[in-house]
C-alpha positions in Angstrom: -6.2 -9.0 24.3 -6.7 -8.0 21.1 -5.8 -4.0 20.1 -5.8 -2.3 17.0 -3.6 0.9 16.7 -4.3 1.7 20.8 -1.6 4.6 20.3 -3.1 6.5 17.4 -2.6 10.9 18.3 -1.0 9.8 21.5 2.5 11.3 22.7 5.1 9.4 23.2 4.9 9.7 27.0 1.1 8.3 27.2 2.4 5.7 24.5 5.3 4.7 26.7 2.7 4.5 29.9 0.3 2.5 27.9 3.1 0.1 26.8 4.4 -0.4 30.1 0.5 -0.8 32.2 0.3 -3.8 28.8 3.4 -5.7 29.8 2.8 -5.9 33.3 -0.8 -7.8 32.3 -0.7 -11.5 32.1 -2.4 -11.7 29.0 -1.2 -12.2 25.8 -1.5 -9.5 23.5 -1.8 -8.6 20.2 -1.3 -5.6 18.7 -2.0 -4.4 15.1 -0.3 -0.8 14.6 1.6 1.4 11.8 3.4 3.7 14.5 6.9 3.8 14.5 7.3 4.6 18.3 5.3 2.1 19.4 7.5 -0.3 18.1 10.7 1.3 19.2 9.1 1.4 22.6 8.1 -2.4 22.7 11.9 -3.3 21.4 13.1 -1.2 23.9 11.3 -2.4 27.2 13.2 -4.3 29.8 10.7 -6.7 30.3 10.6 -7.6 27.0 12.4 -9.3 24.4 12.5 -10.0 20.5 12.5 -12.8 19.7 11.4 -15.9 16.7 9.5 -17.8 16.1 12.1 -20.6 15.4 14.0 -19.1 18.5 10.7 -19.6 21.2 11.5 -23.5 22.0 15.1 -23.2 22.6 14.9 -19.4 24.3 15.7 -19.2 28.2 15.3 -15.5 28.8 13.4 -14.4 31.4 11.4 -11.6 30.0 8.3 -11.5 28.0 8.5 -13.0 24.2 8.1 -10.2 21.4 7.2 -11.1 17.7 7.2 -8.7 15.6 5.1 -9.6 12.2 5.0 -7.5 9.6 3.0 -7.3 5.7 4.4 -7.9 2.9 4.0 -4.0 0.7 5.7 -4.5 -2.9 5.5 -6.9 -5.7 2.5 -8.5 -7.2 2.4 -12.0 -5.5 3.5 -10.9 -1.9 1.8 -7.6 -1.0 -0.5 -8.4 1.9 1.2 -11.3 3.5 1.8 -11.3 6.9 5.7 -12.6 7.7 7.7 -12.6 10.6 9.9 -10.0 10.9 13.3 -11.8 11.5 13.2 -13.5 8.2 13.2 -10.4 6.7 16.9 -10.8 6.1 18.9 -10.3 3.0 20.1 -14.0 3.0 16.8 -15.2 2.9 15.5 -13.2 0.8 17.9 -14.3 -2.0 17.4 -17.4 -1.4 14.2 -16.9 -2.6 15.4 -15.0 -5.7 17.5 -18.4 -5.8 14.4 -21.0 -6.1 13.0 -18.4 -8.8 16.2 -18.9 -10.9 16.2 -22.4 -10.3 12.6 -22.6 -12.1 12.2 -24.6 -15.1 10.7 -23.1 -17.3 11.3 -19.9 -15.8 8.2 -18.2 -16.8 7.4 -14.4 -17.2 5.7 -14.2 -13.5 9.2 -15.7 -12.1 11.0 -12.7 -13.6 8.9 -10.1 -12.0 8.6 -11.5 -8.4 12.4 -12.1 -8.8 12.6 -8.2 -9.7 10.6 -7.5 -6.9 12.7 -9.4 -4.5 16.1 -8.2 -5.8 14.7 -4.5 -5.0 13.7 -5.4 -1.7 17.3 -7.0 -0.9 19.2 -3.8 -2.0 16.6 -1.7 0.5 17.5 -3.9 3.1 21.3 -3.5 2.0 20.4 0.4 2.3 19.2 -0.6 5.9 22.1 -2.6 6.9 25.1 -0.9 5.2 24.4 2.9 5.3 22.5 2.9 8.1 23.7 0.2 10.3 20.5 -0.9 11.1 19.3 2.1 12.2 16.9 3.9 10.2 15.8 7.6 10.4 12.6 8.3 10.6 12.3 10.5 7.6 13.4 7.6 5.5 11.6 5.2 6.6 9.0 3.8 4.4 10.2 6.4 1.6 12.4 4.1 0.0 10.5 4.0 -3.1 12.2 7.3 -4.2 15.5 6.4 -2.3 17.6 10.1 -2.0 20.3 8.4 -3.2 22.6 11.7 -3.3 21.8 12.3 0.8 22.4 8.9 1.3 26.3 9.3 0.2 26.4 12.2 2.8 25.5 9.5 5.9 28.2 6.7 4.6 31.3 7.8 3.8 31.5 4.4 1.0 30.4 6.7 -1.7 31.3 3.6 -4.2 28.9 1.3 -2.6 26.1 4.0 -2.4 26.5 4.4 -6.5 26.7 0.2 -7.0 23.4 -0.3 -5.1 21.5 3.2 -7.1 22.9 1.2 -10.8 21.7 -2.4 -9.8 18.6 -0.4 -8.2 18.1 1.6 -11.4 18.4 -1.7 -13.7 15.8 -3.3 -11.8 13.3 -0.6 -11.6 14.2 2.2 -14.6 12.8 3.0 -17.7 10.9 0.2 -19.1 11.9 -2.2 -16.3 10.2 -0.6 -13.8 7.0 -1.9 -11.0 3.9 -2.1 -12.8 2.0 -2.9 -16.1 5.3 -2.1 -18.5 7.6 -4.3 -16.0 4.7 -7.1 -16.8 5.2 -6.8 -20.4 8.9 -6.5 -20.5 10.3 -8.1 -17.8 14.0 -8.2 -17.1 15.2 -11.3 -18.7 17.2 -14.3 -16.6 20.5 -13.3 -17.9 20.1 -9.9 -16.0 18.5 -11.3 -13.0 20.5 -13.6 -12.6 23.6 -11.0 -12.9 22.1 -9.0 -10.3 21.6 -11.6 -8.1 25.3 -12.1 -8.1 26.2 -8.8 -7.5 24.1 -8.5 -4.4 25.4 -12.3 -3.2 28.7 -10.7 -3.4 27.4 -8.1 -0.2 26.7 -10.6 1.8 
């Protein structure tokens, strides 16, 4: 079964109903959707569970397998790819930024899908650290124009709030920032590659 955004202008009731008439079927299903509580109410179903890709061989639960996919939406080279949603981690994603350094030559196209990535990490350093995983949903998907001064009001590490906004900044500021003027100036290796540091050291 094959269902593309079944919840759209539903209430969260009818989408819970729906979710739950969907599991008991023994189809498999996929489901293509944009709505934030149909995916909090699929990850929080007890006959489901999340789970990988990499995980499915090895996994013994008795519940129903849930993969969450999602599509790549920033830089150049990536926006539009589907990925699994568990690799959407900040180790993996700088080791990525890591086989981009390691690039020889590194070439001007390295430097901006290393930018990109190194922006990603520190919104999914935003996810992790302030918000513990747990994001509201008036940030979500905002994080373009992070609030950077209401997110020191939810985590009281006021320090680590400001180190993320600089190394943010540098990657996406003035000059520097997404787009044509980022493709003609790029942030050179010495930078990235100081960045990258920084955020290894969050790890």
């Amino acid at each position: 079964i094959v269902m593309d955004d079944p919840v759209n202008s539903l209430d969260h009731f009818i989408t819970s109903r729906l979710v739950e008439r969907l599991v008991c079927l023994n189809n498999q299903i996929f489901i293509f959707s944009h709505h934030l509580l149909l995916k909090s109410t699929l990850m929080n179903l007890p006959g489901l569970h999340e789970c990988g890709v990499n995980q499915h061989a090895s996994c013994h639960k008795t519940t129903r397998h849930l993969f969450l996919y999602k599509v790549w939406d920033y830089g150049r080279d990536h926006k539009g790819v589907v990925y699994e949603e568990k690799q959407d981690n900040v180790p993996n994603n700088l080791s990525d930024v890591k086989k981009l350094l390691d690039k020889q030559p590194f070439q001007n196209q390295d430097s901006i899908s290393a930018g990109a990535l190194l922006r990603h990490i520190i919104e999914l350093l935003i996810d992790k650290k302030v918000f513990n995983g747990q994001i509201p949903i008036e940030f979500h998907g905002r994080k373009n124009n992070i609030p950077w001064d209401q997110l020191k009001g939810i985590n009281t590490d006021v320090t680590l709030v400001d180190k993320l906004k600089n190394l943010f900044s540098r990657l996406s500021g003035g000059s520097l920032h997404v787009g044509i003027e980022q493709a003609e100036n790029p942030i050179d290796y010495a930078e990235l590659e100081s960045i990258y540091n920084e955020l290894k050291g969050f790890v």
